[in-house]
Every structure is written in structure tokens, then in C-alpha cells.
N, C-alpha and C positions, 0 to 999 in steps of 0.2 A: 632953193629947189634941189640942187646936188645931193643934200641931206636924208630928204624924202625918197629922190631915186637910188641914194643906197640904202634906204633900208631893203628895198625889192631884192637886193642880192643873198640875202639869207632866204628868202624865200622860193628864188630863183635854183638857188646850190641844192634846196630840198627836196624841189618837185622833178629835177632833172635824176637828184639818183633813185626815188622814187618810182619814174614812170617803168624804169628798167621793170621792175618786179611786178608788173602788170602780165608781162611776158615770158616770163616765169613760174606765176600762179594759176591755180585755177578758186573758184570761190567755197571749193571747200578746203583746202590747203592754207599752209601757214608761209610766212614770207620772212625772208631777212633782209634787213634794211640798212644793216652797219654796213659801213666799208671805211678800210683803213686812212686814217688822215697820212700815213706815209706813200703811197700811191700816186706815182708822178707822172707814169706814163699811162695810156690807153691802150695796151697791149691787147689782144685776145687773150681769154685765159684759155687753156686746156680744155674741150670737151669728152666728155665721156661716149658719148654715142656716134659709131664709127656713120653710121647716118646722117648726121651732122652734120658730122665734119663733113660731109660728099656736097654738101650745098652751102655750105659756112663760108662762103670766097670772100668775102668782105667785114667790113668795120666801122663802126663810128668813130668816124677822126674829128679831133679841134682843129679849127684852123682860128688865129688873132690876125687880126688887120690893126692897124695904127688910127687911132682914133679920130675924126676930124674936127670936132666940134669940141671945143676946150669944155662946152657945157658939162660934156659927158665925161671926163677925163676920171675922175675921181669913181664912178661905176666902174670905167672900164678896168683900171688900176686895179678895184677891188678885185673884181670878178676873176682876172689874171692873178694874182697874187693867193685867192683861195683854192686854184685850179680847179673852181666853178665845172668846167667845161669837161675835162680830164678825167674827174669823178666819175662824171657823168657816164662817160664812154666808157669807161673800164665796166661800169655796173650793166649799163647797156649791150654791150659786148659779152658778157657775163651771160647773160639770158636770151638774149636775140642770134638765130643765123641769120647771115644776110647772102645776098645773091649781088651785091656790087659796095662797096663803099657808101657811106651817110656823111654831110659831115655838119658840125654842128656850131655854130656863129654866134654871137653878139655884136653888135656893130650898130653905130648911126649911120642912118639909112639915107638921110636928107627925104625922108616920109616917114608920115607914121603909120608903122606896118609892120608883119610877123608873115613870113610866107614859108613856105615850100619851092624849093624850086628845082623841080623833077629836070633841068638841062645838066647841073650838075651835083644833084641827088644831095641838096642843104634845106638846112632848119636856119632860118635866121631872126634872132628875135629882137627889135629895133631900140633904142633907147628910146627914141621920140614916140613910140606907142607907150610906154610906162610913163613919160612926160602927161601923154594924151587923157592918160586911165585919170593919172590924177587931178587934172585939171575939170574932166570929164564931173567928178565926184564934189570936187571943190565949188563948182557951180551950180549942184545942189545943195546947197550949205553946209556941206561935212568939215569938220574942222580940217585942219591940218594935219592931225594923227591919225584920223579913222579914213580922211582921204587917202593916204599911205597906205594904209592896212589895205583897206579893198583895190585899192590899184595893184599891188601884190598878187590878190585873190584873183582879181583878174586878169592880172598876166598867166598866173598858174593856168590857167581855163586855156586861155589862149595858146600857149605851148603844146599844151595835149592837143588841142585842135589839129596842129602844124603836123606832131608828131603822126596824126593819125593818118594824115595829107601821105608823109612818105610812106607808113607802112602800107597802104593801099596802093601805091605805084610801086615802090620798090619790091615787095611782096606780089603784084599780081594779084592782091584782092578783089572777089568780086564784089562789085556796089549794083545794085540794079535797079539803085535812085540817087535822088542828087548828091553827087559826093561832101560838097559844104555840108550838108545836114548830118551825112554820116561820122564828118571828122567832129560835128560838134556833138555827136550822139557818145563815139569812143571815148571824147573829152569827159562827157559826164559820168561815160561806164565807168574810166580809172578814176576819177573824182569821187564816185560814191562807193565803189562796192574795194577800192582799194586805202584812201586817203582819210578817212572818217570824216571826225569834223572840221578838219583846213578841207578837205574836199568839198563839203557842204558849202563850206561860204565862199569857195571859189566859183563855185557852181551860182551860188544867191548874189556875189557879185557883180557877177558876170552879166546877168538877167537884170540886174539894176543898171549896168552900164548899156545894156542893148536900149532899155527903157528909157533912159536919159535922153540917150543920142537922137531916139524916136521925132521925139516933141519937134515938133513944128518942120518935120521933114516929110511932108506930102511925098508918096510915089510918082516918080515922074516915069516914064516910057525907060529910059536907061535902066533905074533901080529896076524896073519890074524887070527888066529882063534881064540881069546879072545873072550869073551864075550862083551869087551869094542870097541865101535867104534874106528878108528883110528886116531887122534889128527886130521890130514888133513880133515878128514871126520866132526869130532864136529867142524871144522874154517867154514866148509861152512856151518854149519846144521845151526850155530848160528850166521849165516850173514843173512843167509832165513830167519831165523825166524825174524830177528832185520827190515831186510827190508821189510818183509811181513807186518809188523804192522803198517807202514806207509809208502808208495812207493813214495809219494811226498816229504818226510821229510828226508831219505834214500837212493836217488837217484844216489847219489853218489859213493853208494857201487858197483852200476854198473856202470855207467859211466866210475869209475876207475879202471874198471877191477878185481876188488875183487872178484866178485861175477859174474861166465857167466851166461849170458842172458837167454840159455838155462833154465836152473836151474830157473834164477829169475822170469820169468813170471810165474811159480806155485807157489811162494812163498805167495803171497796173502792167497791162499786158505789153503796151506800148515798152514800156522799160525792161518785162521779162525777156523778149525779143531782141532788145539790145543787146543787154548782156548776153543770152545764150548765144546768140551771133558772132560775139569778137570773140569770148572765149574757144566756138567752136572755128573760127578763119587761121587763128592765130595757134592755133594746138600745134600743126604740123613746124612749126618755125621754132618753138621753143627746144631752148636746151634745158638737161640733164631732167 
């Protein structure tokens, strides 16, 4: 199992300096993705715009905790030793002002889970949920290799989820609906219109592990009233979304009954509205 949870870590190192440049672009602009493998700290860099700087008070910091589960020893080691997390923040920090400190985790959780936790403004993303993805996959009968890959893909999904969690508290974004739907909407905004094809299949992932988890899970009174949409509900939210961004490219999703029709012919607009959304929430926070 160690094996499988590290391949997640190359894909984990990708999508963290990645999300940076979501915040940074707009969809007609071009993006840079490099960043130096000599970069050890998380510093801020320098902004150009003395505006900015006037609300730039904060950072995305790493923080490491000591690992507790031998299980996970060998992820964690990785992810410290490629400064995973470091990367991440400098690129972050590069493109995002913030109005207080972020900071950004890996850690077993002793649960499996990926939260936000607006008490002390973290991203923490669990080992025992990439345990979960793949076990989730493995029990539809995907081998061993392609349970990997899509547990990957859907961790990728899930991080932007998280991510989206803080910039809407930390930011002071307005939602003026369920916030789980929004963070899973921004998920598939930078999934699709920034990540190409790793973003697609984190996206068709994702919808496959909602869909798994579904089976034989009746709504009871609790689930209906979480705050979290219902797995059923995120398979189609994030099939509209996938097929709105290109219905010619997509078409498929209807055709093969994934997706009713009903539903799909909003999906177009449904997805223009997302993105014109984040793009326009998040204009005032980006740098340079």
C-alpha cells in the first residue's frame, strides 16, 4: 500500500504549484508554471503594485508535524524531502494577496478527510483519504495501477475543493448558496479551464468516486441535512460541469446516459457562470 500512496506525491507536488496560477490568470492570458527546484523557503516575493502590497498582510506557510502512523512514514518522508509543501507556497505567495496567514499540511488524521479549518486558516490533506480513494477504486475492480492513478486524480479534485474553502473565508467571498457546491464548482473551474487533461480526469475521477461511495447508501435524516451535498448529487454536479465546458468534446456523457438531458442542456450556462464568477471574485486579490 506505501507504494501506491506514494505515487500520489508527484501528483500532489503538481497540483499545489499549479493552483497558484489560477490566481494569477485570467482565461484569455497565458501562465507560467516553472518554478525553481532551488527554492527552499516560502518567502513572499516582491509585488509590483503598491495596492497590493496595502492588503498583502499574510502568507502561505508549511507547517510538518511528525508523522504518527508508521503506515504513512515513507509519503511523508517523500513529500518533506521534495518540499512538496514549500513549492507550493512560494508559487502561492507569488500570485495571491492575503489578508492573514494560510497554512498548508499533510498529515494522518486518524480520519479520512481533507478539510479547511477557518479557526486557524489550514488546508490539511489527510493520508487516510488517498488510502480511502484507493481502496474506494480497488473495489470497483480497477487494478492496482489505475486504482493509483484515479486516487491521485481525486485527491487533485479534492484539494482545490479545500483550497476554494479558504479563499472564500479568508478572502471574504461572497457565496449566496451552499458553500460545499461552490468549493466544488472552483474545483472544477481550475480543473478545467486551467489543468487540461490531468484536470479532466481529476474531475471524471472524482465523479466516479462520488458514484462508488453512493451504492447502497440510502439518505438518512443526517446526510439530508449536512451541509455537504450528497455524493449522487457532486456525480452529476461534476459531469455538468465537465460537459458544459465543452458539449462537443463531452457528448458522450449524454448520449451514454450519465448525464440526463434534462439537466444537460443548462449545463453550458451553468459552467459559463462559474467561471465568469471566480474569475471575477478573485481579480481584486491577484498580483502583478
Amino acid at each position: 500500500m506505501n507504494r501506491n500512496l506514494i505515487n500520489a506525491v508527484g501528483i500532489i507536488a503538481i497540483l499545489f504549484i499549479i493552483t497558484a496560477c489560477v490566481c494569477n490568470t485570467d482565461r484569455s492570458g497565458t501562465t507560467e508554471t516553472n518554478i525553481s527546484n532551488e527554492i527552499t523557503t516560502a518567502e513572499t516575493p516582491p509585488a509590483d503594485d503598491s495596492k497590493t502590497m496595502e492588503k498583502d498582510r499574510g502568507d502561505f506557510i508549511v507547517e510538518h508535524s511528525k508523522v504518527q502512523n508508521p503506515r504513512y512514514e515513507s509519503i511523508d518522508a517523500d513529500i518533506k524531502e521534495s518540499k512538496t509543501l514549500e513549492k507550493a507556497a512560494y508559487k502561492l505567495n507569488a500570485a495571491l494577496s492575503l489578508p492573514n496567514d494560510i497554512y498548508l499540511r499533510t498529515k494522518d488524521c486518524d480520519q479520512i478527510n481533507a478539510y479547511y479549518d477557518p479557526n486557524d486558516s489550514s488546508v490539511t490533506m489527510c493520508y487516510e483519504l488517498m488510502e480511502h480513494f484507493y481502496k474506494v477504486f480497488k473495489s470497483n475492480g480497477d487494478s492496482d495501477k489505475l486504482a493509483s492513478q484515479k486516487m491521485s486524480e481525486a485527491v487533485q479534485f479534492v484539494f482545490l475543493h479545500e483550497i476554494g474553502h479558504a479563499l472564500i473565508d479568508t478572502l471574504k467571498l461572497p457565496v449566496t448558496a451552499n458553500e460545499e457546491d461552490a468549493a466544488d464548482r472552483c474545483s472544477s473551474y481550475i480543473n478545467l479551464e486551467e489543468l487540461g487533461q490531468e484536470g479532466v480526469n481529476a474531475v471524471l475521477s472524482a465523479a466516479e468516486a462520488f458514484r462508488i461511495e453512493s451504492r447502497g447508501n440510502a439518505p438518512d435524516a443526517t446526510s439530508m441535512a449536512d451541509e455537504h451535498l450528497l455524493q449522487e448529487q457532486r456525480f452529476y454536479n461534476a459531469l455538468c460541469m465537465l460537459y458544459g465546458s465543452d458539449t462537443n468534446k463531452y457528448s458522450d456523457i449524454v448520449d451514454n446516459g450519465f448525464l440526463p438531458k434534462a439537466r444537460a442542456v443548462r449545463c453550458p450556462s451553468e459552467y459559463q457562470r462559474t467561471v465568469d464568477s471566480w474569475v471575477k471574485i478573485l481579480e481584486p486579490w491577484r498580483k502583478n
